[in-house]
Every structure is written in structure tokens, then in C-alpha cells.
N, C-alpha and C positions, 0 to 999 in steps of 0.2 A: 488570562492566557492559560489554557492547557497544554501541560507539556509529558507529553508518557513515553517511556524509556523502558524496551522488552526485548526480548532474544528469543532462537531457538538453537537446535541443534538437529540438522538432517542429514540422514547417512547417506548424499548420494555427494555428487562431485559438484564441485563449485559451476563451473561450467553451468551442469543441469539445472542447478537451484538459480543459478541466475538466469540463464535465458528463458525458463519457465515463470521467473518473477515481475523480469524486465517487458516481456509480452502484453501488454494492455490487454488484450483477448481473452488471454488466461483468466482474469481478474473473477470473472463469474464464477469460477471452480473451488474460487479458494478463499474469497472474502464476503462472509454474511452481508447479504442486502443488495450484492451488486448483480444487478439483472443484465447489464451487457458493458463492454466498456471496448473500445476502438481508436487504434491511432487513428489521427485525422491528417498530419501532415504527411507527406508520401518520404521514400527513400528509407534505409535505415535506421532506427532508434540512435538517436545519439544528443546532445547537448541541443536544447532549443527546439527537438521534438514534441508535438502537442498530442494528447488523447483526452476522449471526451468517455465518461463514465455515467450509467443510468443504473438510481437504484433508489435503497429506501433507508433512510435514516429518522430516528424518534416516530415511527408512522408514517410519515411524509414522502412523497417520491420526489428525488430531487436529480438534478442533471447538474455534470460539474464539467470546466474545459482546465484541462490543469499541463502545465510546462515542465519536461525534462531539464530540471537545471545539474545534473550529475550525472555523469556516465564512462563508470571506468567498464569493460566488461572484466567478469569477474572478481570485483573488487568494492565499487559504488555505484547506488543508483537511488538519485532523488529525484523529487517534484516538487511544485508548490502550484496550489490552485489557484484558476484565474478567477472563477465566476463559482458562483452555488453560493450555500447558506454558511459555508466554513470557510475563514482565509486560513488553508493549513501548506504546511511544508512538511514532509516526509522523506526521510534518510534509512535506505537499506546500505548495510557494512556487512562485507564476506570476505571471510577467510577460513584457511582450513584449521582442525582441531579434533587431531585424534583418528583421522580416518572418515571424517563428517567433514559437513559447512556447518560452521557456527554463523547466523546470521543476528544482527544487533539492529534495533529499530527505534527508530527517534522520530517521532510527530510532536510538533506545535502548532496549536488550533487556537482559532479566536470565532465566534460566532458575531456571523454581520448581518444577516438576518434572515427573516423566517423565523427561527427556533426560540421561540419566546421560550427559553427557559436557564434553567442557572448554571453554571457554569460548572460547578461541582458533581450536579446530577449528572452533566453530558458530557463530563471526564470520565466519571465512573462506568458510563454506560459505551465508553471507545474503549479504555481499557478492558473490561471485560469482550467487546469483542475484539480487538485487536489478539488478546490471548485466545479467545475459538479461531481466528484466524490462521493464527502459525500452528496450531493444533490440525486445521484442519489441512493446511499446506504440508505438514510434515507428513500424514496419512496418504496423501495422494503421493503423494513424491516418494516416498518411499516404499509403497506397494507398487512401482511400477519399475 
């Protein structure tokens, strides 16, 4: 089981950081690999909403349909995937800190298949990009 545990700090309002996080659409902007990603069920985002995500993980393009199990606004917002090569669950936590959003981020991932590979390698390799991630989330969000 991989389990990675990261943060940032963005200077815009909680509000913004979340509903720009919460958006499945956004997903291309601000996460290496992901080519498109779209809620599927209709109405608004909330607990037991689904979106499907296309991109490319270790080489491979892979497609995932993954479930909103957490939905405070401005407060939480998780998932855990239904289908793809990861059985993972993701936890965004926001709150304010200092005039910023402090955001705290918690994935556990277990590889079900496809990705013949070890477990260590492909922790190292979500960590490092989960950290260009909130790097690259904090540059857009905060240039605007």
C-alpha cells in the first residue's frame, strides 16, 4: 500500500482554491499526465458524484471512473477510484492560515493491474509528482 502525505500553501481564498480543485475539468491544468477529466454524473458536485479522468501514468494512458465520497465546500473533498490500474482514495483538507489556504493531501494507492511494477518505484514516482502538482496549482492560482 502506498500512502503519501503533502501540503501547500496558496494565497488566494479558500473558496477559490476549492472550487477550482473541486472542478474535475480543471484537472488538466494542474495535474502532470492528465489529458482531460469530466464529471459524468449531472447536477452539482457533491457526495456520490462520479468523474472520469484520461491521462498517462508510468507511460501508459490509462482512463479511471472515480466517486466523490467527501464534500464539505470549503473545508473537504475526497475520492476513491472505481476502475484504472490504481485502487486509490484521495483527501483534500482546507483551511485558512495566515491570509492563505493551507491545503493538506492524503492518497492511498494500491496497484491492481497493468503496472507491473514495484511498489516503491511507483510511490516515488506519485510523490514527486503530486509535489509538481501543488507547485503547479499554486502558480496558476495565484497568478490569477
Amino acid at each position: 500500500m502506498i500512502h503519501i502525505i503533502s501540503g501547500t500553501f496558496i494565497y488566494q481564498s479558500i473558496k477559490r482554491v476549492f472550487d477550482f480543485m473541486s472542478t474535475p475539468e480543471n484537472d488538466f491544468q494542474w495535474q502532470y499526465g492528465t489529458l482531460a477529466s469530466t464529471q459524468v454524473s449531472e447536477g452539482a458536485a457533491k457526495v456520490g458524484t462520479f468523474f472520469r479522468s484520461i491521462g498517462h501514468l508510468m507511460g501508459r494512458r490509462i482512463q479511471s471512473t472515480f466517486e466523490v465520497t467527501e464534500y464539505e465546500p470549503n473545508r473537504k473533498y475526497a475520492f476513491k477510484s472505481l476502475s484504472g490500474p490504481l485502487l486509490s482514495h484521495t483527501s483534500y483538507a482546507f483551511e485558512l492560515a495566515d491570509g492563505s489556504t493551507k491545503i493538506s493531501v492524503t492518497t492511498r494507492a494500491s496497484v491492481i493491474n497493468l503496472l507491473q511494477m514495484d511498489d516503491g518505484v511507483l510511490e516515488k514516482k506519485l510523490k514527486k509528482q503530486l509535489k509538481e502538482n501543488l507547485a503547479m496549482l499554486k502558480n496558476i492560482l495565484e497568478a490569477r
